[in-house]
Structure formats: C-alpha cells, structure tokens
C-alpha positions as a Markdown table, in Angstrom:
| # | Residue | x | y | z |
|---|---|---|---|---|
| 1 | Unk | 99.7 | -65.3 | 50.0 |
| 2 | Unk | 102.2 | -67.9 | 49.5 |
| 3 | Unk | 103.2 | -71.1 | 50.9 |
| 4 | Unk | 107.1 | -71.8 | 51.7 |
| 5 | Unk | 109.3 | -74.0 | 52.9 |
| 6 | Unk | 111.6 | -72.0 | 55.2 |
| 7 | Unk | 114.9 | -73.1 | 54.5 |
| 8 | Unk | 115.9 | -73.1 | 58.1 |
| 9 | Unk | 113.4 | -75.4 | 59.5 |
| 10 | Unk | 111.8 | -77.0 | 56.6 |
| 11 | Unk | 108.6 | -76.1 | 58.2 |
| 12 | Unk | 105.6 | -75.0 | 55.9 |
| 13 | Unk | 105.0 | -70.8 | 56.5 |
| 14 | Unk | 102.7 | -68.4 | 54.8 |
| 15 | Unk | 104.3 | -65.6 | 53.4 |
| 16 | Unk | 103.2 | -62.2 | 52.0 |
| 17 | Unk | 105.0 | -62.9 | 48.9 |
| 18 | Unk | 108.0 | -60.8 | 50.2 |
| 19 | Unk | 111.3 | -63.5 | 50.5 |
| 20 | Unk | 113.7 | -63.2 | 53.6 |
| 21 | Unk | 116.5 | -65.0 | 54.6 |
| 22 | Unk | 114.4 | -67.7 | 56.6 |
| 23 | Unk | 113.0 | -68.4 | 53.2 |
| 24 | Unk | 116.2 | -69.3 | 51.5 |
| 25 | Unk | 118.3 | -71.2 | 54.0 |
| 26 | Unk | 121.4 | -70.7 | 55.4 |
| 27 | Unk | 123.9 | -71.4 | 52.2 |
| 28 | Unk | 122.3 | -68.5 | 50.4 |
| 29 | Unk | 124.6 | -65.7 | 50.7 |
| 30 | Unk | 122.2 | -62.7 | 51.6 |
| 31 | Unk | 124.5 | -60.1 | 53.2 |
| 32 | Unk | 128.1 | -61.6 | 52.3 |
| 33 | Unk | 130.9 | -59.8 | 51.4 |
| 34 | Unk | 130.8 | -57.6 | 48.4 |
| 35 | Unk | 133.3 | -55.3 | 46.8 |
| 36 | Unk | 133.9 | -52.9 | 44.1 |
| 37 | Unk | 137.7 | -51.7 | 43.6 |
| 38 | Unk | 138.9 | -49.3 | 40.7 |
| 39 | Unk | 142.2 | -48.4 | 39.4 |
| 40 | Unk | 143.0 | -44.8 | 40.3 |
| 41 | Unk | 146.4 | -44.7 | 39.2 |
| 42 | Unk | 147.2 | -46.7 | 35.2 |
| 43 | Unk | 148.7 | -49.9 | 35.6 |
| 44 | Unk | 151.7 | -50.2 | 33.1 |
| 45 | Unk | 151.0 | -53.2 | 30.7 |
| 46 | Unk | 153.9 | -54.3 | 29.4 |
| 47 | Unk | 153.6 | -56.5 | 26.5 |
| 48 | Unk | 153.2 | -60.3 | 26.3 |
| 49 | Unk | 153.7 | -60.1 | 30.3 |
| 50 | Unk | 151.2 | -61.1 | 33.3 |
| 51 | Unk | 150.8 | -58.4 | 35.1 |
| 52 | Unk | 148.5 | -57.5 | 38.3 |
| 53 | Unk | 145.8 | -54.9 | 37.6 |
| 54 | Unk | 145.9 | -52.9 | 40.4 |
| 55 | Unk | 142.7 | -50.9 | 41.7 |
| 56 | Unk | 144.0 | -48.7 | 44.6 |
| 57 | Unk | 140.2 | -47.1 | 45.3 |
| 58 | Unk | 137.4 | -48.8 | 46.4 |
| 59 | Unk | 133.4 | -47.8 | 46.1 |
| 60 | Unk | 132.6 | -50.2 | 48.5 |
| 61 | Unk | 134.0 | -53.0 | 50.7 |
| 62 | Unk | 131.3 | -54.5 | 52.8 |
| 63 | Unk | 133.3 | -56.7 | 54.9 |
| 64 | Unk | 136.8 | -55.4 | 54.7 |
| 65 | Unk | 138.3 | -58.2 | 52.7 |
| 66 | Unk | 139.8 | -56.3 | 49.9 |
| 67 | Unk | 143.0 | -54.6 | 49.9 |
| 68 | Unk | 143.8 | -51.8 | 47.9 |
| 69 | Unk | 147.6 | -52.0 | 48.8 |
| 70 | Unk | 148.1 | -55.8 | 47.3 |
| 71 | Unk | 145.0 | -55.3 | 45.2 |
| 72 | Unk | 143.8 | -58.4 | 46.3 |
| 73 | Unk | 140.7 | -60.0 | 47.7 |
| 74 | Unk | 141.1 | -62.3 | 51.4 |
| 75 | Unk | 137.5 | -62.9 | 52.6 |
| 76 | Unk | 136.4 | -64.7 | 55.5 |
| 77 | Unk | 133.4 | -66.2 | 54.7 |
| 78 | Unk | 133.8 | -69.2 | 53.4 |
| 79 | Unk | 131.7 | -69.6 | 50.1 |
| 80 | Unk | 131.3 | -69.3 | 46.0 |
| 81 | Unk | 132.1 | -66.3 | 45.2 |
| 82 | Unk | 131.1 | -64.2 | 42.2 |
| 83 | Unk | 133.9 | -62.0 | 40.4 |
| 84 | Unk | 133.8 | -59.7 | 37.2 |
| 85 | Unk | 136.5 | -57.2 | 35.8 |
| 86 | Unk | 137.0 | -55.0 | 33.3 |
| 87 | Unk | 140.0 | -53.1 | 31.6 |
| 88 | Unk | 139.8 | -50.3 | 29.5 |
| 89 | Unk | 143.3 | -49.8 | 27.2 |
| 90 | Unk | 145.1 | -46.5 | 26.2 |
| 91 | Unk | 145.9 | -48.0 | 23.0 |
| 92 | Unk | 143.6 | -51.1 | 21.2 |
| 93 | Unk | 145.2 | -54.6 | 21.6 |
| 94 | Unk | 145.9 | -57.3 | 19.0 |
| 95 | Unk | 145.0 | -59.9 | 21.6 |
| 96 | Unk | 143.8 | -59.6 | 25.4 |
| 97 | Unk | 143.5 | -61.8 | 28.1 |
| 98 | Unk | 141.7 | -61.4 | 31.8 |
| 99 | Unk | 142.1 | -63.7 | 34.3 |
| 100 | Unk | 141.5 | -64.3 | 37.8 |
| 101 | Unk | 144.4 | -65.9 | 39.9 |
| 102 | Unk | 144.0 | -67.5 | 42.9 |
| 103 | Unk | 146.2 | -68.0 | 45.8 |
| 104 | Unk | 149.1 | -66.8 | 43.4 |
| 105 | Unk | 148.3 | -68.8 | 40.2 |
| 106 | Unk | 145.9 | -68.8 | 37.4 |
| 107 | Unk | 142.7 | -70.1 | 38.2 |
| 108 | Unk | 140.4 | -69.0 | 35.0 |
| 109 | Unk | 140.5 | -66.9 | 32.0 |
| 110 | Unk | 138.0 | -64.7 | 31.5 |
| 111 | Unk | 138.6 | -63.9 | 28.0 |
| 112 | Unk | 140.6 | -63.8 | 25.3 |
| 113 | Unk | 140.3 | -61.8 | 22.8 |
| 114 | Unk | 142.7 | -63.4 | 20.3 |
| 115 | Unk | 142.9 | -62.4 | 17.4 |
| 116 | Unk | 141.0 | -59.6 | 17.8 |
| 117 | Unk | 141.4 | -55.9 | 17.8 |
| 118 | Unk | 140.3 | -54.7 | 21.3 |
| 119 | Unk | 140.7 | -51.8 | 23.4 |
| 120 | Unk | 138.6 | -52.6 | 26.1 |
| 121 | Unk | 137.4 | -56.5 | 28.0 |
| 122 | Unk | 135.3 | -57.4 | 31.0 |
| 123 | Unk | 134.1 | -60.8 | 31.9 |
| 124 | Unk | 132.8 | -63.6 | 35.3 |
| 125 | Unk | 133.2 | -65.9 | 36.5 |
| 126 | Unk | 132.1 | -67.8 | 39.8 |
| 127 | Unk | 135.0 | -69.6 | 42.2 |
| 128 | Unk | 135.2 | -71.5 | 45.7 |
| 129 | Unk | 136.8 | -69.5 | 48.2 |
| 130 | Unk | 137.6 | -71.2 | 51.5 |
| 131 | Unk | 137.3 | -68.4 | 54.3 |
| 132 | Unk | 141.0 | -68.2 | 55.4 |
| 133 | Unk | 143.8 | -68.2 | 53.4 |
| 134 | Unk | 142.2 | -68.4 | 50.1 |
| 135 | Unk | 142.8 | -64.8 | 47.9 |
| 136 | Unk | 142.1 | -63.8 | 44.3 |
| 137 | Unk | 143.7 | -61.0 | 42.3 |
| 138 | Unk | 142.8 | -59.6 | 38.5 |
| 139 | Unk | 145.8 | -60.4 | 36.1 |
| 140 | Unk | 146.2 | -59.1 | 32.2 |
| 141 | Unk | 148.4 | -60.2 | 29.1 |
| 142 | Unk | 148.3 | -57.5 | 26.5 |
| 143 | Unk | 149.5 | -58.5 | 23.0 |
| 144 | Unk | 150.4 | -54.9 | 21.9 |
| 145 | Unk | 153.8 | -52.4 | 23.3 |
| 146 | Unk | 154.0 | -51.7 | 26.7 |
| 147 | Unk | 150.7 | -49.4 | 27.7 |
| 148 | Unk | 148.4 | -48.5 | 30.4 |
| 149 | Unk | 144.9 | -48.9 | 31.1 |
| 150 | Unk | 142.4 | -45.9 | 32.0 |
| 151 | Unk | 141.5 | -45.4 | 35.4 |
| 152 | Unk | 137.7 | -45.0 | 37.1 |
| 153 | Unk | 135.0 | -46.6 | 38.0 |
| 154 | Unk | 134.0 | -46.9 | 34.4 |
| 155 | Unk | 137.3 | -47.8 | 32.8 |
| 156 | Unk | 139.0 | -50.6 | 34.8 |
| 157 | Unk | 137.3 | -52.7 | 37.6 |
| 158 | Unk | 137.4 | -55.6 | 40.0 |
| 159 | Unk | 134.5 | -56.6 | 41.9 |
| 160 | Unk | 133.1 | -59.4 | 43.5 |
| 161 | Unk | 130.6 | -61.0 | 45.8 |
| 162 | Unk | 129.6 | -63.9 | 47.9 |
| 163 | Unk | 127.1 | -65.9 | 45.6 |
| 164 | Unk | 126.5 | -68.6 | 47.9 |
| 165 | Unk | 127.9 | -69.7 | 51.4 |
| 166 | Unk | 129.5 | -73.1 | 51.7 |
C-alpha cells in the first residue's frame, strides 16, 4: 500500500499501488488526443524546397483532430503536445532537414542532418498547442534532386499526442 496525494483534492489516499487519474491531477493528459498518420501515396521532394510531407492514412486518430486531406493536426484540447516524424528517402540525401510548422511557419527543426549522407531521419519534439486555432504540419528540405519518400507505417510518419493539458 501506498500513500498519495490525489491530485484533484490534495487529500492523502491509500492506494493499491495501481495510479489513476485522481492520482495525477487534472493537467496530466491521460486520455488526450493521440494520432498516428502515414504517407500512403510518395510525396515528391524537390530539392532545396520546403515541402509538406503528406500522410493520407491514418492508424489511429483518437479525437478526430487530424486531417488526412491537409495532412495537418487541429486539436481541441488545449495542451503540450508531443510530436515525432520520420521520412524514409528513395534516394540517400546530402543534407536533411525535419521540421514541424505551426500555424503555417516553422516552429522547430527536428534535425538536420548536414553534412551527412542520409536516407532516412525521425526526430521530437514537444510544443504548446492552444485548443482552437492552433495546427501543426511535418515539412522537409532535401539537399539532393527532386525525389520521393517511401510510404507505410514504417517508412514515413507523423504522430503525435497530448503530453500534458494546459
């Protein structure tokens, strides 16, 4: 047996040793929004240019929030949200960058592989999302001639998840 402060209340409980929601408070994200999107189709990556990955199919979308048309991620839970990504190239790269935009303009890099040789990346990172109008979307620049990426789950990805509520 444990004792814990539930999060909710602040009042002292005894617990089995199991943790629920009580026991964590109310800015822990438990059952937020999660998604896992996949490109079905190749995106074409034309060299030295920013261009949208796009992930048509989903695995799962727990709340709804992503859309496979603008390959782009709306929620409506207000919160920090955790996102990772990953490309897989036809063809390696010289250099390689991922990055998350948000609300239409680059909000981090998740790697750059400069000067490397690559033909695959994936990286996270963690951003505030405010629960209305706030949206993210997976961008690439690829060093190398115009090529695509591989499609699948295993190839290239977009996924995120509510990490924490606000």
């Amino acid at each position: 047996m444990t004792t814990v402060i539930d999060g909710t209340t602040g009042v002292n409980r005894v617990t089995d040793g199991s943790i629920v929601q009580a026991d964590l408070g109310p800015n822990v994200a438990g059952n937020g929004p999660a998604f896992s999107a996949y490109a079905s189709s190749p995106t074409s990556l034309t060299s030295g240019t920013t261009i949208k990955v796009i992930c048509q199919s989903k695995e799962y979308d727990t709340g709804g929030f992503f859309d496979t048309t603008l390959s782009r991620f709306t929620p409506l839970v207000a919160g920090y949200y955790h996102f990772t990504v990953g490309v897989v190239l036809a063809t390696a790269s010289s250099a390689l960058q991922l990055l998350i935009y948000k609300n239409g303009v680059a909000n981090k890099q998740l790697l750059n592989t400069s000067p490397s040789n690559v033909s695959s990346a994936s990286g996270g990172v963690d951003i505030y999302l405010n629960g209305s109008t706030d949206y993210v979307e997976f961008m690439v620049i690829n060093s190398v001639a115009t090529q695509n990426d591989l499609t699948g789950t295993l190839s290239t990805y977009f996924q995120g998840f509510l990490a924490r509520a606000a």
